[in-house]
Structures are given as structure tokens and as C-alpha cells.
N, C-alpha and C positions, 0 to 999 in steps of 0.2 A: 742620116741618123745622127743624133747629134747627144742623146742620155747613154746612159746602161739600162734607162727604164725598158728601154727599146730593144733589149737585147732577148734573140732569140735562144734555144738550144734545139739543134738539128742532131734525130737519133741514126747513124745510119749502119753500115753493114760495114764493118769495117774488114772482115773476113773475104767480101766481094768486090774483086777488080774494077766492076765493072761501077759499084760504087763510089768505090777511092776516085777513078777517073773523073766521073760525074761532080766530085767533090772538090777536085780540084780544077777542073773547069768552072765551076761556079766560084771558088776563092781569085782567079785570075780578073774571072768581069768584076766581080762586085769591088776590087779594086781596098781602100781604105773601110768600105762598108762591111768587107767580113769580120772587123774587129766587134761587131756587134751579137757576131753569130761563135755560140760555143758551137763547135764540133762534137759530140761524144761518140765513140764504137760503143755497141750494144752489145757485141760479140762478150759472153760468158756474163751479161750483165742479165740476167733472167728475174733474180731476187727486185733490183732496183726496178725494171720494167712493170714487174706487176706490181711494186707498191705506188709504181703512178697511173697504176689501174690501164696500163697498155700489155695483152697478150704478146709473149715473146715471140709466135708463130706471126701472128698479123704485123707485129714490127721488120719479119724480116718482107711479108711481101709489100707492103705498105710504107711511105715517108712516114716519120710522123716527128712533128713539134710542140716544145713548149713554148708557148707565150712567156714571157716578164710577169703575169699573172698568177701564170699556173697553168695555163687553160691547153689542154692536148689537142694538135691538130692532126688530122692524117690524111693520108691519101692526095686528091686533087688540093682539099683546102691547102695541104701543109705545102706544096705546088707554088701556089699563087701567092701565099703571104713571102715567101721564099723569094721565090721571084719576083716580085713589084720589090724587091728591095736593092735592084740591080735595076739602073735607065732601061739598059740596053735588051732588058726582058721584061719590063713592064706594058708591054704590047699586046708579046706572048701570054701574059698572067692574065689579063684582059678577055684576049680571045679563049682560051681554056677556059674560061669562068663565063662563058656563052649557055643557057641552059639547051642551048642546040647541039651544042660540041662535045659540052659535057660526059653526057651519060656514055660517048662511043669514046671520047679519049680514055675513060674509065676501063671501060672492057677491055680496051687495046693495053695497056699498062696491066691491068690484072695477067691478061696474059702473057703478056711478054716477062711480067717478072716467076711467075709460075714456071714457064719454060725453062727461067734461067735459074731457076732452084731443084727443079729439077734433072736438067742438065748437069749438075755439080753435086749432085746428089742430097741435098741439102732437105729435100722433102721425097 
């Protein structure tokens, strides 16, 4: 990465551990390249979410990104632009973007974060 044109912003749960983890495992790989990615927490940010036309519910089960555009990604996409932007996961972003793998790695994430919103009582 080498602009700000290229800079992402990633929304994520900042209320869930299991987030912040996640988050900071991906700020260790991406190395120098996380300077490209804002971080925001969503947590009490409901107002902002819908005026970029993202449900605060679908934010919390759902990634979801903004482009340098504008442009909202979520779910698997926000996944894969995420990660090709780390070497050492551009493999992975690859194989997830399989439209064979796709549709089951989808389900498997739905549910898994369902379970953990559930589990925390959060839905």
C-alpha cells in the first residue's frame, strides 16, 4: 500500500473480545500495512451506521468495510479485500473467494457469530 487513497476503514465490535483479538491479530501480520486501515468500534455508534446505510444489527453479525470510495463491503467480500492486504493471507483471501467454498464458509460464520451473540446475550 503505498496512498491514503487505499485506505480502508474496518467497523468492528469493539464491545467483543473475541473481535479486539481478531483485530489485533490481523494489526501484527499486516505489519506497516495497518497504517492504511482505520479501525472504528461501532459499539453505541447506531446513528453513524445507518447514515452509511449499514443496519446496526447486521454490523454486529457481519464485518463490514468502507472503501477510500465510499463503497460498503460486508460479510465474506469485506473478508477477502481485508485480507489480500496482508502477504501472508492472500492465499487464504483466494481460497475463501472459491465460489465452491464460498457459500459453506458463509453459513459456517453466520453461525458461529450468531452463537457468540447469543451467548453474551447480545441478541
Amino acid at each position: 500500500m503505498s496512498s491514503a487513497a487505499s485506505t480502508i476503514t474496518v467497523f468492528y465490535d469493539g464491545a467483543c473480545p473475541k473481535c479486539i483479538k481478531d483485530r489485533r491479530f490481523y494489526e501484527r501480520l499486516s505489519g506497516q500495512g495497518d497504517k492504511y486501515v482505520n479501525w472504528l468500534d461501532i459499539t453505541g455508534k447506531d446513528a453513524l451506521l445507518i447514515g452509511l446505510g449499514i443496519d446496526p444489527l447486521n454490523a454486529l453479525s457481519e464485518l463490514h468495510i468502507q472503501l477510500s470510495t465510499g463503497k460498503i463491503l460486508s460479510e465474506l467480500d469485506a473478508y477477502i479485500v481485508l485480507m489480500q492486504r496482508v502477504w501472508l493471507l492472500k492465499g487464504l483471501a483466494w481460497l475463501i473467494s472459491l465460489p465452491i467454498i464460498r457459500p459453506y464458509l458463509s453459513k459456517l460464520y453466520h453461525k458461529s457469530v450468531q452463537n457468540r451473540l447469543k451467548t453474551s446475550g447480545r441478541i
